[in-house]
N, C-alpha and C positions, 0 to 999 in steps of 0.2 A: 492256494487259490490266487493270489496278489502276483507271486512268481509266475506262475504258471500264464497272466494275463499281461505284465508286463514281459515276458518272453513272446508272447504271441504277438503283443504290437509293435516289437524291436524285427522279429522276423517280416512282420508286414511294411514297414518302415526300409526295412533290406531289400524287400519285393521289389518295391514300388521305386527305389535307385537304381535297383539292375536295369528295370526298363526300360528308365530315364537316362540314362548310362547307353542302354542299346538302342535307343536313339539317336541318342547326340552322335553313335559313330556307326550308325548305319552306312552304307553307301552309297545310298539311293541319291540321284542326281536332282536335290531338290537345293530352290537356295536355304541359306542361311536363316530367315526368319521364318519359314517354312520346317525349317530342321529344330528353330528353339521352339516353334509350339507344339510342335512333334514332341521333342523334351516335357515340357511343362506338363504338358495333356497327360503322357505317362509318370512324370512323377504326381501327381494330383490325383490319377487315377486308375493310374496300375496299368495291367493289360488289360481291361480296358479301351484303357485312354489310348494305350498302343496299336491297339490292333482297329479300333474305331479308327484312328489316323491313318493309318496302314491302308485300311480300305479306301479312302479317298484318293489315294494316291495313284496313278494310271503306271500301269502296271511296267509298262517300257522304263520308264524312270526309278523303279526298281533295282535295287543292282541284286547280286546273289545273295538268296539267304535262307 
C-alpha cells in the first residue's frame, strides 16, 4: 500500500512538470511574465492550471498546438 501511494504521488509530481514544462515552451506569443504564471499555474495545478490559463488567452496569440 505505502509503494503503491508513493508511486502514485511521484507520477502526479511528473504530471504536473510536463505541464509546467509545456508551458514554459509553449509558443504562444504572450510576454514573459504572462508565460511564467502560465508555468506556475500548471505546475501548482496540473491541467488544470493549464488549461484554465489556456482559456484566458485570446486565441490569435496562440501559436500551433
Amino acid at each position: 500500500m505505502e509503494i503503491t501511494t508513493l508511486v502514485l504521488l511521484a507520477l502526479l509530481v511528473v504530471l504536473h512538470c510536463l505541464f509546467g514544462y509545456k508551458a514554459i515552451r509553449n509558443d504562444a506569443s504572450i510576454k514573459s511574465s504572462q508565460r511564467l504564471l502560465w508555468c506556475v499555474l500548471s505546475l501548482l495545478l496540473g491541467p488544470a492550471g493549464y488549461y484554465f490559463y489556456q482559456g484566458m488567452i485570446p486565441c490569435e496569440l496562440l501559436g500551433r498546438e
